[in-house]
C-alpha positions as CSV (number, residue, x, y, z in Angstrom):
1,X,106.6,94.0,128.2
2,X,102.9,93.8,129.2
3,X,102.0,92.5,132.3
4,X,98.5,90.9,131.1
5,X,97.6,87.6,131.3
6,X,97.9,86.1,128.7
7,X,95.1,83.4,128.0
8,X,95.7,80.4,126.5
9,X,93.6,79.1,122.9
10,X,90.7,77.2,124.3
11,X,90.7,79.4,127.6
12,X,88.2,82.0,128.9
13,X,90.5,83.1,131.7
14,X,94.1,82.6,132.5
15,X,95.4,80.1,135.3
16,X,96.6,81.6,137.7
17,X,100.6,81.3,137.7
18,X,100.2,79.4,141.0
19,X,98.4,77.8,143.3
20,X,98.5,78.0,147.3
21,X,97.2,75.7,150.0
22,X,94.6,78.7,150.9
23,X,93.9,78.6,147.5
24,X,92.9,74.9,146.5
25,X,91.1,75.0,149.7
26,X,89.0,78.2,148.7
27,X,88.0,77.1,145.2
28,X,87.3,73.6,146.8
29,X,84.7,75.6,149.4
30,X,83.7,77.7,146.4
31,X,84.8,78.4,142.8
32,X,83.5,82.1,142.8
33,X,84.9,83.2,145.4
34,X,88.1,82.2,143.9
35,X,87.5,83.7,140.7
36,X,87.1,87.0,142.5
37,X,90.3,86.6,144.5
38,X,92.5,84.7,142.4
39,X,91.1,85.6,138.6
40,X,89.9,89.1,138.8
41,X,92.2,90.1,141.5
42,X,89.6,92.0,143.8
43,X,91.7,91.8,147.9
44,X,90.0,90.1,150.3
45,X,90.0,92.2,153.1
46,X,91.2,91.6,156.2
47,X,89.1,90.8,159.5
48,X,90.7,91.8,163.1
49,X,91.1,88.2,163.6
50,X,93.5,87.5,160.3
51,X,95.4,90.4,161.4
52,X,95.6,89.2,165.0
53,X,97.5,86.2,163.0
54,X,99.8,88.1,160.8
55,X,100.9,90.1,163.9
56,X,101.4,87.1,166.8
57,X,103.2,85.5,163.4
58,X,105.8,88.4,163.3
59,X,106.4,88.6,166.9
60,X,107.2,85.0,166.5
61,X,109.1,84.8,163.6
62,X,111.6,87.6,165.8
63,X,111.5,85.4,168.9
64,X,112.6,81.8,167.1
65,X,115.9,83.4,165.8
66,X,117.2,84.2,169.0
67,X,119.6,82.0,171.3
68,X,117.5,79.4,172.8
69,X,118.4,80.4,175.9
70,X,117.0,84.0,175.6
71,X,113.6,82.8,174.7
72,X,111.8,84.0,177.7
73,X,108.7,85.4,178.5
74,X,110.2,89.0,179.3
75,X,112.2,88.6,175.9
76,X,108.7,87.5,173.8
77,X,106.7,90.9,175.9
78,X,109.3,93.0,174.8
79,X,109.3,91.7,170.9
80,X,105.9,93.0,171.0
81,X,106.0,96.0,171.6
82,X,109.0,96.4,169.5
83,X,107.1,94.7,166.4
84,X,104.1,96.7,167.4
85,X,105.7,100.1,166.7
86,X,108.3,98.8,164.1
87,X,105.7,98.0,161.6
88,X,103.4,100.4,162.5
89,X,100.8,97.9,163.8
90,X,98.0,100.5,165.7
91,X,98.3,102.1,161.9
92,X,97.6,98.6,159.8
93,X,94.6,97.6,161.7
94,X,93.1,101.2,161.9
95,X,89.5,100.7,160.1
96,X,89.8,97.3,160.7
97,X,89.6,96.9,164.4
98,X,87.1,99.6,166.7
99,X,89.9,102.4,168.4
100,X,88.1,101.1,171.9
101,X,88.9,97.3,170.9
102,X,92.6,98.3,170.0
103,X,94.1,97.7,173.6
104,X,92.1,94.5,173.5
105,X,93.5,93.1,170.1
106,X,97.0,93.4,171.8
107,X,96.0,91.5,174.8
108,X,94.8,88.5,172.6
109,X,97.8,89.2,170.7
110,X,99.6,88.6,174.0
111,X,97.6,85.7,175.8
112,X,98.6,83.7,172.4
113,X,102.0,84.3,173.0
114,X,101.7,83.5,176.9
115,X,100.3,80.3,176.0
116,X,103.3,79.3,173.7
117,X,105.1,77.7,176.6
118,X,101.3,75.6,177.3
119,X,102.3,73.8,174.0
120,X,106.2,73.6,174.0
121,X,109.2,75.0,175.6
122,X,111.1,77.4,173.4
123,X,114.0,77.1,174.8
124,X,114.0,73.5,173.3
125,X,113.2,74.0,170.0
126,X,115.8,73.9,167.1
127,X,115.0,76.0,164.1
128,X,116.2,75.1,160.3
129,X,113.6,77.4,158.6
130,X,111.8,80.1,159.8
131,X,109.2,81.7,157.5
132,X,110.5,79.8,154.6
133,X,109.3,80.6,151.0
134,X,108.3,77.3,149.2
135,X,107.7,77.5,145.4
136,X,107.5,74.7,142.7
137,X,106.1,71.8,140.9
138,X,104.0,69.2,143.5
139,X,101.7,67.1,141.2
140,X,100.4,68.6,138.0
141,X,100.3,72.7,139.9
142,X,102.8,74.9,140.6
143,X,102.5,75.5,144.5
144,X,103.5,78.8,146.5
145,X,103.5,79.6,150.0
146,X,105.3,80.0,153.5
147,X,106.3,77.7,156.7
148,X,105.5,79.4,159.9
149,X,108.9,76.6,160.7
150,X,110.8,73.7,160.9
151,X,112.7,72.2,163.1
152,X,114.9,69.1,163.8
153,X,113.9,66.4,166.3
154,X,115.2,63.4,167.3
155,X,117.2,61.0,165.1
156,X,117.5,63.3,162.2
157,X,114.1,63.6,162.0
158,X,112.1,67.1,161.0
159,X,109.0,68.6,161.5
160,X,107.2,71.2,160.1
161,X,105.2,73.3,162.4
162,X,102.4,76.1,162.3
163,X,101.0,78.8,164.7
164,X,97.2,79.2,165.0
165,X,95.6,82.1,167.0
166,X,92.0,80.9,165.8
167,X,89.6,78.5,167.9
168,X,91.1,74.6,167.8
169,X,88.8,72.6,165.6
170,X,87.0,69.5,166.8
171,X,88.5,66.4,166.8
172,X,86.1,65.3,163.7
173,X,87.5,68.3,161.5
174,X,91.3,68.0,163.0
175,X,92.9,66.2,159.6
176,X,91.5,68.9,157.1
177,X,93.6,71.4,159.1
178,X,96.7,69.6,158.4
179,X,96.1,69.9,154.8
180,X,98.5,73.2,154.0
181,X,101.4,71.0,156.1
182,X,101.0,68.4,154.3
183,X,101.0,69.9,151.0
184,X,104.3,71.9,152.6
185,X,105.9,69.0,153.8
186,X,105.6,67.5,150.3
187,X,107.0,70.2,148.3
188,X,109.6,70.4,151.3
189,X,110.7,66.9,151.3
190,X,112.5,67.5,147.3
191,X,114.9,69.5,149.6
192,X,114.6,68.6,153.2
193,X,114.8,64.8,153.9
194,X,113.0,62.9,156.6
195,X,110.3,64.9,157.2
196,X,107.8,62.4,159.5
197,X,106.0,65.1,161.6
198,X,103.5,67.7,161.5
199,X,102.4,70.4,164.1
200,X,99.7,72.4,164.4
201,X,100.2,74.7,167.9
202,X,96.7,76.1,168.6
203,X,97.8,79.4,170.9
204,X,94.3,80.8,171.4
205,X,93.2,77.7,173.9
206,X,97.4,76.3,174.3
207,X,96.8,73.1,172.7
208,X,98.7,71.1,169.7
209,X,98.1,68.7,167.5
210,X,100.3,66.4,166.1
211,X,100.3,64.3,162.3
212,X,102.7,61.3,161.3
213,X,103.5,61.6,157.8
214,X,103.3,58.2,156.0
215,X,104.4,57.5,151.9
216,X,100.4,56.7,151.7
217,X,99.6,60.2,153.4
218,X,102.4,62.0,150.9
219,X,100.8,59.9,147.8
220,X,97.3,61.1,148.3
221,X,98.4,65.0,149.4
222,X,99.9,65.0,145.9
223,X,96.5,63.4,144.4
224,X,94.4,66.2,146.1
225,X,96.9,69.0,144.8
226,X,96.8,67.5,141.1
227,X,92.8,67.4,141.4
228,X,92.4,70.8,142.5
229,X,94.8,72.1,139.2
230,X,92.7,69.8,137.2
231,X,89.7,71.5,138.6
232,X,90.5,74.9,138.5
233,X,92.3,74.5,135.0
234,X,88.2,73.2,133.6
235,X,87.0,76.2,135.4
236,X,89.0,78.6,133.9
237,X,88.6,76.7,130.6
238,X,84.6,76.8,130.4
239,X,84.4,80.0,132.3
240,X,82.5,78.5,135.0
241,X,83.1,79.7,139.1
242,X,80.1,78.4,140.4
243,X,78.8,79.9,144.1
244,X,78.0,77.5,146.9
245,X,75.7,79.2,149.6
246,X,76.8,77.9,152.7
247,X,76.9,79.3,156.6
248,X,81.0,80.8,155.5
249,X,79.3,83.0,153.0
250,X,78.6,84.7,156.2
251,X,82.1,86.1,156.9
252,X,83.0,86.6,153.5
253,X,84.3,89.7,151.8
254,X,82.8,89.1,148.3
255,X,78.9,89.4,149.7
256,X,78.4,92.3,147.8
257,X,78.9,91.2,144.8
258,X,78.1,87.4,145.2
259,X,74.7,86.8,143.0
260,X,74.6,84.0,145.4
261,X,74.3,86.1,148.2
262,X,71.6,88.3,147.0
263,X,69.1,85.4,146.3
């Protein structure tokens, strides 16, 4: 069997067979740079600071399935080294991170962790998911991606929570960041009842932020997810990714060969 795409009659490109959070958000910010990611399937490479993520994540994803009472500070310094040579870490970010700013990446690495017990104490946290793999219908899109975790609180009550090791937003930009967990919690919610908060644990600076689901919250997430389908479902239609220059374009992997970015 082939593995093309195969494009619909009235298409010029194929939808992609999903949509993520990341993904809605990037064609909202700008439709080529989705197209180059998500349509012609050119990787967007990875910056020291996304890989900074992806290894505090797996550190963390070891720690939250131990004993509550082992989650310690000696017990989270020793899951990094062991996740640090396990997968080969110094190896993954080689060409991405300077060899004289490697022992530095593992010391932000390790001041995120430190500042896990600024936001909450592990030992009182109660995992039901960890990592968990969400995939189906929300809206009129098909939506994939993972929860960093969720736990139970009080009264039966859940939350969904997610690790940051970027800069904490302001306080005017703090609800778009609770965007992907509300899209999660949505998609959650046809499995997991009583979902009524979200977390968002900024380890960089050892703040949190918190978000109150409401059935007017959950109504409009699924409004903005249908929207961005409908959107990129014309784009792919009429063949049409436009560019939009804006101060992001900086940081972005595409720059090459964004006609955008050479005017």
């Amino acid at each position: 069997m082939s593995d093309e795409k195969v494009i619909p009659p009235g298409f010029v490109h194929a939808m992609p067979p999903y949509l993520s959070p990341s993904s809605m958000s990037t064609f909202r910010q700008c439709p080529l740079k989705f197209k180059f990611n998500k349509i012609d399937g050119i990787p967007d490479q990875p910056s020291s600071a996304t890989l900074l993520g992806n290894f505090v994540h797996e550190i963390l994803e070891d720690f939250y399935v131990l004993p509550n009472e082992e989650r310690t500070i000696a017990s989270v310094k020793s899951l990094a080294s062991t996740v640090w040579h396990r997968s080969d870490w110094e190896n993954r970010i080689r060409g991405y991170v300077r060899a004289d700013e490697m022992l530095k990446f593992r010391w932000n690495a390790w001041w995120c962790l430190e500042n896990l017990w600024k936001v909450e104490n592990p030992q009182e946290v109660f995992p039901q998911g960890i990592e968990s793999e969400l995939n189906g219908p929300l809206g009129k899109a098909t939506v994939k991606g993972f929860i960093d975790r969720y736990e139970g609180i009080e009264n039966g009550k859940v939350r969904i929570s997610d690790y940051k090791t970027g800069k904490k937003p302001s306080k005017n930009y703090v609800d778009d960041k609770f965007i992907q967990l509300r899209i999660y919690a949505a998609l959650l919610s046809k499995e997991v009842p009583n979902i009524t908060e979200l977390q968002l644990l900024y380890l960089k600076d050892g703040v949190n932020f918190t978000y109150q689901l409401t059935e007017e919250s959950n109504e409009a997430i699924i409004q903005y997810v249908s929207e961005s389908h409908e959107m990129v479902e014309e784009a792919c239609r009429s063949g049409e990714f436009k560019y939009n220059k804006t101060r992001l374009c900086d940081w972005c992997a595409y720059k090459t060969i964004c006609p955008g970015w050479k005017k």
